[in-house]
C-alpha positions in Angstrom: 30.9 24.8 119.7 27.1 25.2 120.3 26.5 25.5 116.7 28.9 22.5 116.1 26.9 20.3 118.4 23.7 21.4 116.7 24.6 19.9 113.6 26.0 17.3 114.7 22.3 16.8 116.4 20.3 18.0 113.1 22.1 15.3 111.1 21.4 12.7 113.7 17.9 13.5 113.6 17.9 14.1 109.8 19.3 10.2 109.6 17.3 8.9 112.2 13.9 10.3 110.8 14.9 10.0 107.2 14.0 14.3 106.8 14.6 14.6 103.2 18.4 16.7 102.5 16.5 19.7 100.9 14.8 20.4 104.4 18.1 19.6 106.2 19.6 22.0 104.0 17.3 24.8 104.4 18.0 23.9 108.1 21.8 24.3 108.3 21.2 27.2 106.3 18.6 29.1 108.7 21.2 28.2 111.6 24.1 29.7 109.1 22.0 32.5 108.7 21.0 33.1 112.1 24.8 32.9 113.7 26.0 35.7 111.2 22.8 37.8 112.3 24.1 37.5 115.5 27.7 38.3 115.1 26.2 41.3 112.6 24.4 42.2 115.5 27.0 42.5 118.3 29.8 43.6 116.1 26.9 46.5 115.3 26.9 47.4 119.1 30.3 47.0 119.4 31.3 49.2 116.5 28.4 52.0 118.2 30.4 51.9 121.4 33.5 51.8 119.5 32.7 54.7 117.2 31.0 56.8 120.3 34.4 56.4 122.2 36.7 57.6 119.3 34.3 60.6 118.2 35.4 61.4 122.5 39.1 61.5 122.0 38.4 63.4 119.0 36.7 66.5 120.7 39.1 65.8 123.8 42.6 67.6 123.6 45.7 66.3 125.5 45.1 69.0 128.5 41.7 67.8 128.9 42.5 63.8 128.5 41.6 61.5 131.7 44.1 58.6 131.1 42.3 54.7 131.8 43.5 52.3 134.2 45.4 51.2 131.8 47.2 54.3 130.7 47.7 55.3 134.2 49.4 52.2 135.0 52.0 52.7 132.3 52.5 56.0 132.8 53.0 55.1 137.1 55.4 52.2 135.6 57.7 53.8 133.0 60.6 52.5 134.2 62.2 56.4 132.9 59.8 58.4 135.1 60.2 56.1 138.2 64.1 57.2 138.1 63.5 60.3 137.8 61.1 60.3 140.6 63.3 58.5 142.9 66.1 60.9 141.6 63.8 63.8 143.1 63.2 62.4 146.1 66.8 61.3 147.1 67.4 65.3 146.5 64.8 66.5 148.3 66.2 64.3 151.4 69.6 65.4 151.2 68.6 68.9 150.6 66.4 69.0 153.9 69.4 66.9 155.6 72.2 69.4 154.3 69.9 72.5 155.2 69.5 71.6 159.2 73.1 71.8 158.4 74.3 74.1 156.8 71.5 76.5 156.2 69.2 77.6 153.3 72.1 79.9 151.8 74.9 77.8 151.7 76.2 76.8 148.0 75.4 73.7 148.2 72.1 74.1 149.2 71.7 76.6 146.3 73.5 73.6 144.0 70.9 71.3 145.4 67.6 73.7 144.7 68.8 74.2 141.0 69.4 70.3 140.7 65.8 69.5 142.0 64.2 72.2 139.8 66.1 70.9 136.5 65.2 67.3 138.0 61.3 68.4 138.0 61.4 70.0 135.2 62.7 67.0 133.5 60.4 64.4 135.0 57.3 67.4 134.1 58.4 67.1 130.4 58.9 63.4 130.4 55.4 62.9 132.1 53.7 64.9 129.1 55.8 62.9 126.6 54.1 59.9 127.8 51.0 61.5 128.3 50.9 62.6 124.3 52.3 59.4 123.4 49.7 57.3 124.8 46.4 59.9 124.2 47.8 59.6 120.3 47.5 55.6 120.5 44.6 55.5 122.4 43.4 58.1 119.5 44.5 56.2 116.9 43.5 52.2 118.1 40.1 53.8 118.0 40.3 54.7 114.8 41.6 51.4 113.7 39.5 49.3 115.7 36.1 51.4 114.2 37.5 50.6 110.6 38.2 46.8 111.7 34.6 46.2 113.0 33.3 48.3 110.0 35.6 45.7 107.6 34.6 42.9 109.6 30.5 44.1 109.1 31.0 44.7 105.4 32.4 40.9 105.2 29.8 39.2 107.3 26.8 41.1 105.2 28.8 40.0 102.3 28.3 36.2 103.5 24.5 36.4 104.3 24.0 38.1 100.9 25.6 35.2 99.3 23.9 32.9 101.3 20.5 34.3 100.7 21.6 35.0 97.0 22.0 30.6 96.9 19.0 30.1 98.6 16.8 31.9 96.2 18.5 30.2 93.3 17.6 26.9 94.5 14.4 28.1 95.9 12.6 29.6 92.5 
């Protein structure tokens, strides 16, 4: 918007002062130039950052891995892992209800320990399936996203070249 306003400014001032089009051209074409340096220029940084962050998960391994926020969040939501959890926990109660009871030897106390254990074991595995699943696409939209901004570089260089290619042709 800021660079659509000023054009919209140059060739009101280009009319107004009667600036001859070559210097208005050489104009739009320094501002041209100067908004793809600058989007060179933070796609740079953000490609450093980028990269720095990938070659991280690269040296990490899955035991080591700190999830985000925003991994955290899905793991604490997965809708799988939350039954499982409250599948636990409604075993747990009724164990340490049915124990008062009945005591720690009954059979069905002894039913209820092996269900909880399968029950954690279950929700253990199910938590490092997630866990793997979403260190892999963290991995991974790393990768991709240091191969976008690298695509994305390549293209903008590709326009100043061409830009500054047109300017010394009409420039000898």
């Amino acid at each position: 918007q800021e660079v659509k306003d000023l054009s919209i400014d140059m060739q009101r001032y280009v009319r107004d002062e009667k600036i001859p089009v070559r210097e208005v051209r050489q104009t739009e074409v320094e501002t041209k130039l100067a908004t793809l340096a600058k989007t060179y220029t933070d796609l740079q940084l953000s490609l450093e950052s980028t990269k720095g962050a990938w070659e991280d998960m690269k040296g990490q391994n899955l035991a080591s891995w700190v999830p985000d926020s925003n991994s955290q969040m899905r793991i604490d939501s997965d809708p799988t892992l939350q039954t499982l959890e409250q599948y636990l926990l409604n075993l747990e109660q009724e164990r340490e209800a049915r124990s008062k009871r009945l005591g720690p030897d009954h059979l069905h106390i002894k039913l209820l320990d092996e269900r909880i254990r399968v029950t954690q074991r279950d929700l253990q595995s199910k938590q490092a399936e997630l866990r793997q699943q979403l260190f892999m696409e963290n991995r991974n939209g790393l990768e991709m996203q240091v191969k976008r901004y690298g695509s994305a570089l390549t293209e903008i260089q590709g326009q100043i070249d061409k830009i500054r290619d047109e300017q010394n042709l009409s420039n000898p």
